[in-house]
N, C-alpha and C positions, 0 to 999 in steps of 0.2 A: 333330526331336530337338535341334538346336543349338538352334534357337526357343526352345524350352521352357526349357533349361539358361540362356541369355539373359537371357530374365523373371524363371528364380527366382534367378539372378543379383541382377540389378535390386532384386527385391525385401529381399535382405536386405543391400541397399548404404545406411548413413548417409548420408541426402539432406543437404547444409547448407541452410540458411535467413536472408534476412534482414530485416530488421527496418523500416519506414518509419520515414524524418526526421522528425524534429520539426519542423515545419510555422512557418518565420520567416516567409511572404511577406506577412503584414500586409495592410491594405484598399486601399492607394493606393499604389504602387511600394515596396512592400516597407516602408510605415511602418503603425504602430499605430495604432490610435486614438487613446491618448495623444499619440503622438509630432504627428499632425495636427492637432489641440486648441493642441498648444503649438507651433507652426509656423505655423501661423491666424494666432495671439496675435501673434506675430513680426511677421507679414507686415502685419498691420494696423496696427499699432505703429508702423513705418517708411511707412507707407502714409499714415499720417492726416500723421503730422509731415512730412510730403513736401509735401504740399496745404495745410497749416493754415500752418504759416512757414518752409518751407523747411531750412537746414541747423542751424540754433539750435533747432529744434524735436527733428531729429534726435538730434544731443547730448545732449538733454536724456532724450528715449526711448532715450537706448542701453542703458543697461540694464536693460529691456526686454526688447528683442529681441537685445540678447544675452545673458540669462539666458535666452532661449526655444530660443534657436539652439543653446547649449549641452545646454540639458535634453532636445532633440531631436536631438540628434547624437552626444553624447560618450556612450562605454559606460564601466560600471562594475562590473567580473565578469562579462563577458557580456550584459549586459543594460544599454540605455538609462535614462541617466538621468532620466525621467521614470518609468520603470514601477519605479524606488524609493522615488517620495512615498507614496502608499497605506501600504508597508510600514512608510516611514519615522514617517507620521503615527499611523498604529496603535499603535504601538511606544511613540511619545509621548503619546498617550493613555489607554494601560494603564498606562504608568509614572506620568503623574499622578493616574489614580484606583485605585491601588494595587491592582492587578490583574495584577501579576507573583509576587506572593508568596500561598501560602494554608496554613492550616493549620487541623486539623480541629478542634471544637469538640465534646470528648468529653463534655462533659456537660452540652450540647444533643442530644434525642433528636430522630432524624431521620422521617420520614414513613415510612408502612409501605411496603415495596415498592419505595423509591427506593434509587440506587445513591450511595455515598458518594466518588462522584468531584470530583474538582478541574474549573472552568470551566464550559465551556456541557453536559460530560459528567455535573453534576449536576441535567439534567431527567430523563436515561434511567431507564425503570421497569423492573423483572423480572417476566415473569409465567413461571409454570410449567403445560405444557402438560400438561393431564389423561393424554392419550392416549399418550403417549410419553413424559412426564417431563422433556422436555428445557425447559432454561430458557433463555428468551427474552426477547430487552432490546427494549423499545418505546422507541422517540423520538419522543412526541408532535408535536414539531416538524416536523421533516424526515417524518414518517410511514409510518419505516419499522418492520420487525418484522426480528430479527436472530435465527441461530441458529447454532453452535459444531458442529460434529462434527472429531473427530480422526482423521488417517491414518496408517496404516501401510504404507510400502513399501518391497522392494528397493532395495540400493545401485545408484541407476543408472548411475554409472559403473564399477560392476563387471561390468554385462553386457553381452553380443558386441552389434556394430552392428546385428544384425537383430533383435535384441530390444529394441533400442533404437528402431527407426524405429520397428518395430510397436505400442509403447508412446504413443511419440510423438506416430503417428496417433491411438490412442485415447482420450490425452488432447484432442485435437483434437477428435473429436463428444463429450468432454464438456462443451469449451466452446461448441460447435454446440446442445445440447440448451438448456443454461441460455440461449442470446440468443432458441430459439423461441416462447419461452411469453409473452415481452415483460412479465414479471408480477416481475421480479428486478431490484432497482438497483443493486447493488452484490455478486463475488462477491472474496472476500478469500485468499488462499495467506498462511499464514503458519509458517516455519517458524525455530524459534529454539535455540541453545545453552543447555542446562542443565546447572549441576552435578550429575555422577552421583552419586546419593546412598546408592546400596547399596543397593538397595531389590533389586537382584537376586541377592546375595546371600542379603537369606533369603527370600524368595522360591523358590532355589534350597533352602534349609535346611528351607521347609516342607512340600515335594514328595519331597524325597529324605532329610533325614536323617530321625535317627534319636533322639528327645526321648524318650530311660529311664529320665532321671535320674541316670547316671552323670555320673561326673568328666570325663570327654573331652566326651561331649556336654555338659554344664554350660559347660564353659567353651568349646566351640568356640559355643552358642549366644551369651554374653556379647560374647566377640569382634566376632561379628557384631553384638550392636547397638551395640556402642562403633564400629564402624565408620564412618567420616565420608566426605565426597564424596573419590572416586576420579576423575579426566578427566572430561569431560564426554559428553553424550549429546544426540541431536535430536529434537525434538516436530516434526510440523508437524499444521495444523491447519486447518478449510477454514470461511468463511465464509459462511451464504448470509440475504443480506438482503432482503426482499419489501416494493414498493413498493407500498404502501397507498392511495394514490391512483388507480396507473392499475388496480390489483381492486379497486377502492371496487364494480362490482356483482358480482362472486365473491364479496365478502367480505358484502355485504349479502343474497347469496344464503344463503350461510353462518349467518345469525345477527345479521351486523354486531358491530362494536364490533373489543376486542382479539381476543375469542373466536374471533369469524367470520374475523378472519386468521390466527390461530393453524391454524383447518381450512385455511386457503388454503394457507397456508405448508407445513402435513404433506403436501400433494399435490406440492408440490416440494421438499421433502422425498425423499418416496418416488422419484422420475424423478432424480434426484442419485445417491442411493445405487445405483442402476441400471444408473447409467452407471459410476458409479464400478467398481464390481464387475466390468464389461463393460472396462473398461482394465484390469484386474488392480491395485487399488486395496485397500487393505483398510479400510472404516471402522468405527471401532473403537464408533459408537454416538454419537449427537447427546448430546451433556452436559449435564448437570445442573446448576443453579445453585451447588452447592458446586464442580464441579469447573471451571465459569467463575469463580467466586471467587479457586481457587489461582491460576489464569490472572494474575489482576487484580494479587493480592498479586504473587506471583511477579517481576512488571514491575515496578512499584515498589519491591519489597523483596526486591532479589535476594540478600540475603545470609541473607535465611529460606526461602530456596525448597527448598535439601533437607529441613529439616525439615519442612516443608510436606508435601512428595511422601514423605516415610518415615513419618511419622507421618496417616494418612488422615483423620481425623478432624477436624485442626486446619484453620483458616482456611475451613472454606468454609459463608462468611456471605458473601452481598451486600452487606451492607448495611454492612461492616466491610471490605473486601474495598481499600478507595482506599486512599491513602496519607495518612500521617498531617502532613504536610508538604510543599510543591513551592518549589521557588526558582527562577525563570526567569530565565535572563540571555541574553543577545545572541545568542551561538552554542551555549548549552549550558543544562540544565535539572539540577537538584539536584532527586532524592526520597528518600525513606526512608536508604535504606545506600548511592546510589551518582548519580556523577554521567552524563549522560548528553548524547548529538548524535547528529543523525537527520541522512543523507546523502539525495540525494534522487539519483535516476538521471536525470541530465538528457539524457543521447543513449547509446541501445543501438545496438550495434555497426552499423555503417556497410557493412561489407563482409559477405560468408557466411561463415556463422557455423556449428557442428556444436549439436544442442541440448543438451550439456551446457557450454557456454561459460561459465556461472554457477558452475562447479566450483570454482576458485579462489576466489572469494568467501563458498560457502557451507561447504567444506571449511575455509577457516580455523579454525587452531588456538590455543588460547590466548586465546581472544577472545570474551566476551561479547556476542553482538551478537541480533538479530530481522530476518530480512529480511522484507517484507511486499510483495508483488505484490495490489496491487487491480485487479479487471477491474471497467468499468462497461461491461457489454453494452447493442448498441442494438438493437432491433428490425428485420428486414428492407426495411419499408419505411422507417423514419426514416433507415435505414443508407443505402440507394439515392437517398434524397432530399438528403442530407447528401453523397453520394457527387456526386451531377449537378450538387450549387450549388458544390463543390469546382472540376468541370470547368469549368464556366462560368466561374469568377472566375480561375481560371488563363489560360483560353482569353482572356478581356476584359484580362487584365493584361498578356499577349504582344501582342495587339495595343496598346493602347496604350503599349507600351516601343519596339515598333516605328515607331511614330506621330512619339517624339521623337527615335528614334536610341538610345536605351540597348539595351545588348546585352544578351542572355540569358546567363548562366552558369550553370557546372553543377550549382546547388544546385536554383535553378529546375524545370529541365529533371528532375533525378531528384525531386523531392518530386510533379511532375503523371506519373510514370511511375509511383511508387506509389500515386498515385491512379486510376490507371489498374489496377495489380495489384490491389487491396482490393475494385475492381469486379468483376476476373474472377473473383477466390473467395469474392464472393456470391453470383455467378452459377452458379458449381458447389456450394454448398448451406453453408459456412463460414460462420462466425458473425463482425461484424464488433465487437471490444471496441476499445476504450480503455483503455492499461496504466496505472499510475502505481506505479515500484517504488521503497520508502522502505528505507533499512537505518539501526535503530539499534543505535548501540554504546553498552556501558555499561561504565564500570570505577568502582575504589573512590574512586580519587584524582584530581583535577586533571590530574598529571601523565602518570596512565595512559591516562589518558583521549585525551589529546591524542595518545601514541605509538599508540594503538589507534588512534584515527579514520585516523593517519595509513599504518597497516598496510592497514588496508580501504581505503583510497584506492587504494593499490599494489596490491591483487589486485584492483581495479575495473577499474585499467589492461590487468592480464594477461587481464582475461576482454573486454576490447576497449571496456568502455565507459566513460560521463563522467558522475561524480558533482559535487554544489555541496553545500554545507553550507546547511542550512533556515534563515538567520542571521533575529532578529525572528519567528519561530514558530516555537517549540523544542516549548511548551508540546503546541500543535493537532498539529504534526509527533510529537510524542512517540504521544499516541494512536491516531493512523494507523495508527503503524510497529508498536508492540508491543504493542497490545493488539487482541483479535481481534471488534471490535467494527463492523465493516464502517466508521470513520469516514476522512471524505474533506477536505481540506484545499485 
């Protein structure tokens, strides 16, 4: 009897959780690849002028090897200064071939089927699937196939701890299912603030009242459509992108082509909504190219999004769906009506954690923003393999720290114990992903802007974790974060 009362104890007790380190320990005692490139450069530098003439040779190499010594030692936010040339040199080469700025060319017609996006996001095609309707973005390139369904759930910090765990867990074998099939490259959580646009108000007027043509309903119907956005409300929305590649023979069983992944794709599809249904999820139906359209505008032009969502009709072309204008600058992107900075999640919480610890961040009010959790699941065995060459390079690196005398500390020591945990919950049946969470904010002004990014900083902290500004890839960060298009950065 106590046994029992124990268990279901147990069971309806809020387990915490945490999260694996971000993984610094680099190839060769804790340095990069870059950092050993330019550390080479160093050593050979002082090395040649040692042998060739001595100390006048040196002199002459010192700056050299002390710009290498530098570039391999000194941090700069976090990060070595060597792993900010790439970004740096990028940066400088969009700015000279004028690749920071674009705007649409309305009367140039565009290609049938293409999407009227800014950058490398104007190869993606739309095709619409015969069998379901749902509209789906090809990226010839990357070769994937993408598909949009929208969620609806429960407030989950409105319900008791045991509804919560139980939840919890079965979002858990919903990410267990999507790593089985090994057929998925990217799945996307995107959940964002919108102005409420009254649209349930008559919604509510055309269930319940009462349209006689009188005076009071005359003008109580008026009312309601002069009504404008009231607070805001939350979409979220779930992504599931299928990699064309590794079903190149499902898809060629299929048909081949876009068509024969379009069938691949409804098969996962179907085992998604399944699962989803099976955690108490509700989806509300894979969308339609108009209703990915609103998506599109929406994020670019947030100051037409209620009309957008009150008036159904409006905006949902593909093909019109971009923005008509983008301005990239350093730490922040300018489109349509608003300016924009995408935060990126550089370390989740450290210590246990309950699983609503994202509440301050996504509960913000007053704030315009799009959080985006991309999962890239890996397949069991690439996971276990990925997992073994983990332990060996850790295990090789303890020895040889040992070899010269450098000591282990505790950053070490916990990133090879979460590699050691990642092993035990593949071995009990857990899927192993890869997170990358982006949040953009967006306001009208310069100014708001700045005070926003810096509001969601401050609830990043209260929810335990560490945000960086995307500075030099606002443009690629922007798409990531707020538009529900599986892209990866």
């Amino acid at each position: 009897m106590s046994t029992a009362k124990t268990s279901e104890s147990v069971s309806t007790e809020l387990v915490p959780v945490k999260f694996s380190r971000l993984s610094r320990r680099g190839i060769l005692l804790g340095l990069s690849l870059s950092q050993l490139v330019t550390l080479a450069v160093g050593v050979l530098s002082v090395v040649s002028a040692l042998y060739s003439g001595g100390g006048i040779l040196l002199a002459y190499t010192a700056p050299v090897w002390v710009l290498a010594t530098c570039l391999t030692w000194i941090s700069i936010a976090g990060r070595p200064a060597v792993e900010w040339l790439p970004v740096a040199f990028w940066w400088l080469w969009r700015t000279t071939g004028g690749q920071l700025a674009y705007r649409r060319r309305v009367v140039v017609p565009r290609p049938v089927g293409t999407l009227a996006l800014p950058g490398d996001q104007a190869r993606l095609r739309e095709y619409t699937d015969p069998d379901t309707g749902a509209g789906m973005i090809h990226d010839p390139h990357q070769q994937t196939l993408t598909v949009v369904c929208e969620v609806t759930h429960p407030a989950f910090v409105l319900l008791d701890p045991g509804e919560q765990e139980r939840r919890v867990t079965s979002w858990g074998r919903v990410l267990a299912t999507v790593c089985r099939s090994g057929r998925i490259a990217t799945l996307q959580v995107l959940e964002r603030t919108l102005p409420d646009s009254g649209t349930g108000l008559a919604e509510w007027w055309a269930s319940h009242g009462t349209a006689d043509d009188t005076w009071a309903a005359t003008t109580y119907a008026e009312l309601i459509n002069r009504a404008g956005p009231a607070g805001e409300r939350h979409a979220t929305t779930l992504s599931l992108s299928l990699d064309m590649k590794s079903s190149a023979r499902q898809i060629r069983t299929a048909g081949g082509g876009v068509r024969g992944a379009a069938a691949v794709l409804r098969q996962e599809m179907n085992t998604l909504v399944s699962a989803l249904r099976s955690a108490d999820l509700t989806p509300s139906g894979w969308l339609t190219p108009g209703e990915v359209a609103v998506i599109l505008r929406s994020a670019y032009d947030p100051a037409i999004a209620a009309s957008l969502e009150r008036h159904g009709d409006l905006g949902q072309d593909l093909a019109t769906a971009g923005p008509v204008a983008v301005a990239e600058a350093w730490g922040r992107i300018r489109t349509d009506s608003a300016h924009h900075s995408v935060l990126w999640i550089s370390e989740w919480p450290r210590s246990m954690v309950y699983p609503g610890f994202l509440a301050p961040v996504l509960l913000s009010t007053g704030i315009q923003r799009s959080f985006s959790l991309i999962c890239t699941p890996l397949r069991s065995d690439a996971a276990a393999r990925d997992i073994r060459k983990k332990k060996v390079e850790h295990i090789s690196d303890q020895a040889q720290r040992a070899k010269i005398g450098q000591i282990e500390d505790a950053a070490q020591t916990a990133e090879y114990h979460d590699v050691l945990q990642q092993e035990a919950d593949l071995t009990a049946g857990h899927g192993v992903l890869r997170y990358t969470g982006l949040i953009s904010v967006s306001a009208s002004t310069v100014e708001e802007l700045d005070a926003a990014v810096a509001a969601i900083e401050q609830t990043a902290i209260q929810a335990s974790c560490e945000t960086r500004l995307l500075v030099g890839q606002q443009a690629a960060a922007f798409t990531a974060a707020a538009l529900p298009l599986c892209r990866r950065i």
